[in-house]
N, C-alpha and C positions, 0 to 999 in steps of 0.2 A: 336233467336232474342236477342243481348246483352244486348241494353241498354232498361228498363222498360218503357213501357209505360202510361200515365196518366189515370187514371182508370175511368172508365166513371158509375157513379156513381147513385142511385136512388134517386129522385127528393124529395124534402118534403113532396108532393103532393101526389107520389108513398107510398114513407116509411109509410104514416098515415094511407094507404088502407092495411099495412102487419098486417097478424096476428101470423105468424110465421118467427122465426130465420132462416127456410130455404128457406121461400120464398124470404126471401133477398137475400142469397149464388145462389139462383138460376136465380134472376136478375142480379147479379153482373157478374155470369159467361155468361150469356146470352149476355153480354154487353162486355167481355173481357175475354175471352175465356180461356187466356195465364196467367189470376192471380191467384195468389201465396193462397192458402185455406189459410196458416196461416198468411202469410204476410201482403196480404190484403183485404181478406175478413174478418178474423176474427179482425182485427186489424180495419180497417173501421166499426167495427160494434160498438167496445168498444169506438170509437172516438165519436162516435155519442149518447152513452150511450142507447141504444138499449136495453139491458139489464134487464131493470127492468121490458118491458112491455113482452118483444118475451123468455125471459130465458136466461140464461148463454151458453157458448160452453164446451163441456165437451170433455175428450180423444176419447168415442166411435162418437163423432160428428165429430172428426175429420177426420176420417175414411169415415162416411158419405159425409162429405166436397168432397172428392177424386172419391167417385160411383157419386156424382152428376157433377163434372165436367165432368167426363166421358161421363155420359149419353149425357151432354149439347155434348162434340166434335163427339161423333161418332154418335148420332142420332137414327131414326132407331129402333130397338128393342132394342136397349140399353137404348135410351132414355126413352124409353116405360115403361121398366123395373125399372127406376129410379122414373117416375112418378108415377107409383103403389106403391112402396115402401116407397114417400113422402106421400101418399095419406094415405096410414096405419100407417103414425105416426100422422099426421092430424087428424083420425079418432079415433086413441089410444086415444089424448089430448081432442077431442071433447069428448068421453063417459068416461070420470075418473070422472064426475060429479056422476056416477050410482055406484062407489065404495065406499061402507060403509064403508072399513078396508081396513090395507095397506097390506097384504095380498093379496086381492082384486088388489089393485094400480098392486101392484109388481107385480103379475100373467098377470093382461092386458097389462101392458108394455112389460114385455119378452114374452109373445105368438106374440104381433103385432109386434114387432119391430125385435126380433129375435137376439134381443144384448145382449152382456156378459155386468153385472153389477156391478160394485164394490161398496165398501158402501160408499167412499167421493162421487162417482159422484149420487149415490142413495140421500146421503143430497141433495146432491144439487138440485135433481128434485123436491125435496120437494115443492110445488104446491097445496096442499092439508091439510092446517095445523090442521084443523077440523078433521081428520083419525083419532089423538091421536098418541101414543107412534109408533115410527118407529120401524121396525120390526130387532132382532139381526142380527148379522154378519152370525150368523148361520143359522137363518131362511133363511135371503135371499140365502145364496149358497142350502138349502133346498128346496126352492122353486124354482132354477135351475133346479135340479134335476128332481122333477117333471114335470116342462116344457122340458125334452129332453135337456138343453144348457149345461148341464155339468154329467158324468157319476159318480158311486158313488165311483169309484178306484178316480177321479180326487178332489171328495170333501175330501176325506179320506188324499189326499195326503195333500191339502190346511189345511188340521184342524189342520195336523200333523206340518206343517212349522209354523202357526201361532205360537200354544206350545208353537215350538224351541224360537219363539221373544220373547213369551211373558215371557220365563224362562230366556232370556237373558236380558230384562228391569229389571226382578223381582231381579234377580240373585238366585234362588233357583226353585226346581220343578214346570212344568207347572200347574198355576192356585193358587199357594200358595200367600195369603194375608197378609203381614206384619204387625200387632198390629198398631192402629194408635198411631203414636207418642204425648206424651203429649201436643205439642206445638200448636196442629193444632187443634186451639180452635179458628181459622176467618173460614168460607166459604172460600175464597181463599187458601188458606192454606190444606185444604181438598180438594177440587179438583183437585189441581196439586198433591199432594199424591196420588189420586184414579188414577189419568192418571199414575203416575212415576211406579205404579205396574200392568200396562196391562189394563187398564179399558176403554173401549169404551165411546165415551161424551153424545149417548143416552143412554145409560144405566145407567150415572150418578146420573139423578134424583132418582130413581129408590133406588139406591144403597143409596143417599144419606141418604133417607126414613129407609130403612132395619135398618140401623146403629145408629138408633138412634137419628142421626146429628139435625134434625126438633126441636127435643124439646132442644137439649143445645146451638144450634146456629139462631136458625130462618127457616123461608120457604126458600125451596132451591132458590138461585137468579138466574131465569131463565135468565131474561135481559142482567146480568154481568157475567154470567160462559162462555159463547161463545167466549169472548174478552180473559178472564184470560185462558182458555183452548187455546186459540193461542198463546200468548204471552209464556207460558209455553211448547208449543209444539217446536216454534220455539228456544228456550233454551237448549230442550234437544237434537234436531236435530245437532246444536253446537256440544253440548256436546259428540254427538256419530260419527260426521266426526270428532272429535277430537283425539277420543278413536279408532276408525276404522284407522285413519294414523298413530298411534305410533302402531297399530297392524301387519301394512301391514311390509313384508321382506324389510331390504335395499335392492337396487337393485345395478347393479353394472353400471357401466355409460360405454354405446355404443362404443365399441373400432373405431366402422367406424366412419371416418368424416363426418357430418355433411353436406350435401349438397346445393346448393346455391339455393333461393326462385325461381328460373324462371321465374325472370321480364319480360324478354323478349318473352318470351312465353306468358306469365300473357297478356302482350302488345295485341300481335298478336289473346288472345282467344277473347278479348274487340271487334275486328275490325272484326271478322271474322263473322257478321251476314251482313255485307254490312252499317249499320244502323252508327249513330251516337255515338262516342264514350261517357262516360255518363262524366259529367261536375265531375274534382274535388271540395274535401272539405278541409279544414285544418283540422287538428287530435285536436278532441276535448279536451281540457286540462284536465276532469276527465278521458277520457281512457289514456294520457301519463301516469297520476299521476299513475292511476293502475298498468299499466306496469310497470311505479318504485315499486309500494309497490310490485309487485310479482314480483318481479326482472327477469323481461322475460330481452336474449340476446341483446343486442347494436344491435347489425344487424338483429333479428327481429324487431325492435321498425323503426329504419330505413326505414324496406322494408314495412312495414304500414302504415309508417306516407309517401312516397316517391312513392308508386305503388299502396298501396291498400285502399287509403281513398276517395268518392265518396259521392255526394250529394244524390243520392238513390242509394238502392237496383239493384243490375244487375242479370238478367235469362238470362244465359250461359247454352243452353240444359236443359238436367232437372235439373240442381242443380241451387243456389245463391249465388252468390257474398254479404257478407252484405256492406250498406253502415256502413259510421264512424258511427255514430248515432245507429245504428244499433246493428255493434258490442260491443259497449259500454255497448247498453242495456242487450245482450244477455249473455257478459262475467259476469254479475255483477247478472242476473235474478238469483232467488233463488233457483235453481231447478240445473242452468249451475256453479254457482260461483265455484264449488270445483274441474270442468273442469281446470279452469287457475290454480286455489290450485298446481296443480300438475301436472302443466306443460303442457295444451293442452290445448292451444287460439283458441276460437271458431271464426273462420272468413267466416263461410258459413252453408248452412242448406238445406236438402234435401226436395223433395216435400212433408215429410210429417210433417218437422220439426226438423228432425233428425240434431242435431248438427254436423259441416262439423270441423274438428279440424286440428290445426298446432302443433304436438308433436315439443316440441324449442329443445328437444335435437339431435333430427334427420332431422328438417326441413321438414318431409314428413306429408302428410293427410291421414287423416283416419276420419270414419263415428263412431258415436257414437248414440246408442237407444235410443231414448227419455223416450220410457217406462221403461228399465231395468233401466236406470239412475233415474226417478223420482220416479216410483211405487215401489221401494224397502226399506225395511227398516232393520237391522241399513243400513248405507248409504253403498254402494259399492264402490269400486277401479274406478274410471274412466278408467284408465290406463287396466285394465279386459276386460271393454267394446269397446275397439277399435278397428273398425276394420282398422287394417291401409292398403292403399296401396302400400305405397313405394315412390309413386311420388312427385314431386315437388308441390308447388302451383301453379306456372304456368303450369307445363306438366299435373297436374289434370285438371283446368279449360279450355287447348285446347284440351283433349281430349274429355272433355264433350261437348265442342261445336262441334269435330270431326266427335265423335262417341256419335249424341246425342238421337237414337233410341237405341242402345242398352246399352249408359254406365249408371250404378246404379244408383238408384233416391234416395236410402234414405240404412240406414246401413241395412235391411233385404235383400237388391238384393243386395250389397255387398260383403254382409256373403257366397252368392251363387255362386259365380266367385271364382275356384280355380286357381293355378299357381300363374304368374307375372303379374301384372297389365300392366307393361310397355311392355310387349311383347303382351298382349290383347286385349290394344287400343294404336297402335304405332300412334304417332303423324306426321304431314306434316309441318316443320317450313319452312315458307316463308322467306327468305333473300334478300337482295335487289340485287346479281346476279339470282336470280328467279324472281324477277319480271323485270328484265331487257332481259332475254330469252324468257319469258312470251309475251314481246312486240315484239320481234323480228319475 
């Protein structure tokens, strides 16, 4: 189905009787079966600011987003199996009221839900601010363990990687604390010191205390350190895709030419669900401008602004077409910006999010991890994480509408397809001596 359809959405009437984030995802797909988890259910949700009352979406939700679709299309004991599974997160959030310690929290979460936990998405469920102090980086992969989700070779290995970061922030042996400098005599001033040498931001109060800090600076600023620790984080985030591109080798530039975008293909994948071709947009004047500051190719800026700028979002088989609007946001998102850095325009995204990339100096696509791309730190090579195919933009998008049962939804079925893509999913171009045989 090419062009997207208008989402049929939950009433005000409905939304006010929700008491969960996934009783929405599960009206939304009850209602539209064919929408996008990230696109637009999660994105419908934040429109509506939703948020403060049902909780935020986190990576392992989005995961969830995908069993619940499922469940909704195939019915059946699938569906069964989804609603048992909604029903134990339901019941998880109903009984955290009987958790004295977060301890307590974290053990009923991972026993009912059965999820890997990281520590930002662990803030984030933070629901219970009455617990007290959240429990370290270490407890919780400890209390994995305990629950069955992670064995003690896999913590062993994670304690070991941490080290390696935090010896690489510190620049000397893992866990070594550099003398605080004289100068860091504000609160703000100390905290971003405590973070620039490894130091977790609940363990900061903490720390702040050990050190003395209390009696020559004041009580820690709970209110103000949450702000200054982001502002700070995003600084040295900078600072380390900075230091990671003057690390990476020169490469040497693609002796093959360069192949042409496959408008005409591109054409043919748009028409090919029978449906209405989706209405253009003009290129909106901050993604040209970007294209000027990252000096993407004349004849990329052309075939975007000329074939691939659209008033929505297009589902071509499993993958997406972004609209203008779209790609705008996605190139510039905090997480995708050093995609375009380094030459890999994100103009499409798989079902699970997975950035769909146009590498400019070969003209082909490739799938990019969402997770290897953002849960990583210092930052990675984009250019590492591709998977490319080889194809066209056009011969990518008619093949997913071709072969749209078996081609790749997101870069982990990808990764899985060995050989030539082009010989994989050969494509069928319509011409207009075929549709003139066709009638005959």
């Amino acid at each position: 189905m090419p062009v997207r359809k208008k989402l049929i959405l939950p009433t005000p009437a409905e939304i006010a009787g929700l008491k969960h984030k996934e009783e929405w995802a599960l009206l939304v797909f009850e209602r539209n079966p064919d929408a996008h988890p990230h696109f637009d259910v999660i994105k419908a949700f934040k429109r509506r600011s939703l948020g403060e009352r049902m909780g935020t979406w986190t990576s392992e939700d989005s995961r969830r987003l995908q069993e619940v679709q499922a469940g909704v299309r195939a019915g059946g004991k699938k569906r069964a199996a989804m609603e048992r599974m909604l029903a134990a997160i339901y019941a998880m959030r109903d009984r955290q009221a009987a958790c004295t310690n977060w301890d307590d929290w974290v053990r009923l979460y991972l026993t009912t839900t059965r999820a890997d936990i990281t520590y930002t998405n662990a803030m984030k469920m933070v629901t219970r601010p009455d617990l007290g102090k959240l429990p370290s980086l270490d407890r919780l992969q400890e209390l994995m363990v305990e629950t069955g989700l992670m064995t003690t070779a896999a913590l062993r290995k994670k304690r070991e990687e941490r080290a390696a970061i935090v010896a690489h922030r510190v620049g000397g042996s893992p866990g070594t604390l550099r003398p605080l400098p004289p100068k860091a005599t504000a609160q703000r001033e100390w905290l971003i010191e405590f973070q620039k040498k490894g130091g977790v931001f609940v363990e900061a109060a903490g720390a702040y205390r050990k050190q003395g800090m209390a009696k020559r600076l004041g009580a820690f600023p709970e209110a103000a350190a949450l702000g200054w620790w982001g502002e700070a984080w995003k600084a040295q985030r900078a600072q380390r895709k900075a230091e990671a591109r003057a690390r990476r080798p020169t490469r040497k530039k693609s002796a093959r030419k360069p192949q042409d975008f496959g408008a005409a293909h591109l054409g043919q994948a748009l028409r090919s669900g029978g449906g209405q071709v989706p209405a253009r947009a003009p290129m909106p004047g901050q993604l040209r401008a970007l294209m000027e500051t990252r000096q993407a190719p004349p004849a990329l800026r052309a075939f975007v602004e000329q074939d691939c700028c659209f008033a929505d979002s297009v589902t071509i088989g499993p993958v997406v077409l972004l609209s203008a609007k779209d790609q705008l946001l996605e190139n510039t998102e905090e997480f995708n910006d050093v995609c375009f850095e380094e030459g890999l325009f994100v103009i499409g995204a798989g079902s699970n999010g997975d950035p769909i990339v146009v590498d400019v100096r070969s003209n082909t696509v490739g799938f990019i991890s969402h997770d290897k791309l953002w849960d990583n730190d210092p930052i990675p090579d984009p250019r590492a994480l591709v998977r490319d195919t080889g194809l066209s933009v056009g011969h990518f998008f008619l093949a997913a509408a071709q072969h749209s049962d078996t081609f790749p939804c997101d870069s982990y079925a990808a990764a899985q397809i060995k050989g030539d893509f082009a010989k994989r999913f050969p494509i069928q171009v319509v011409t207009a001596s075929t549709v003139a045989s066709r009638r005959r």
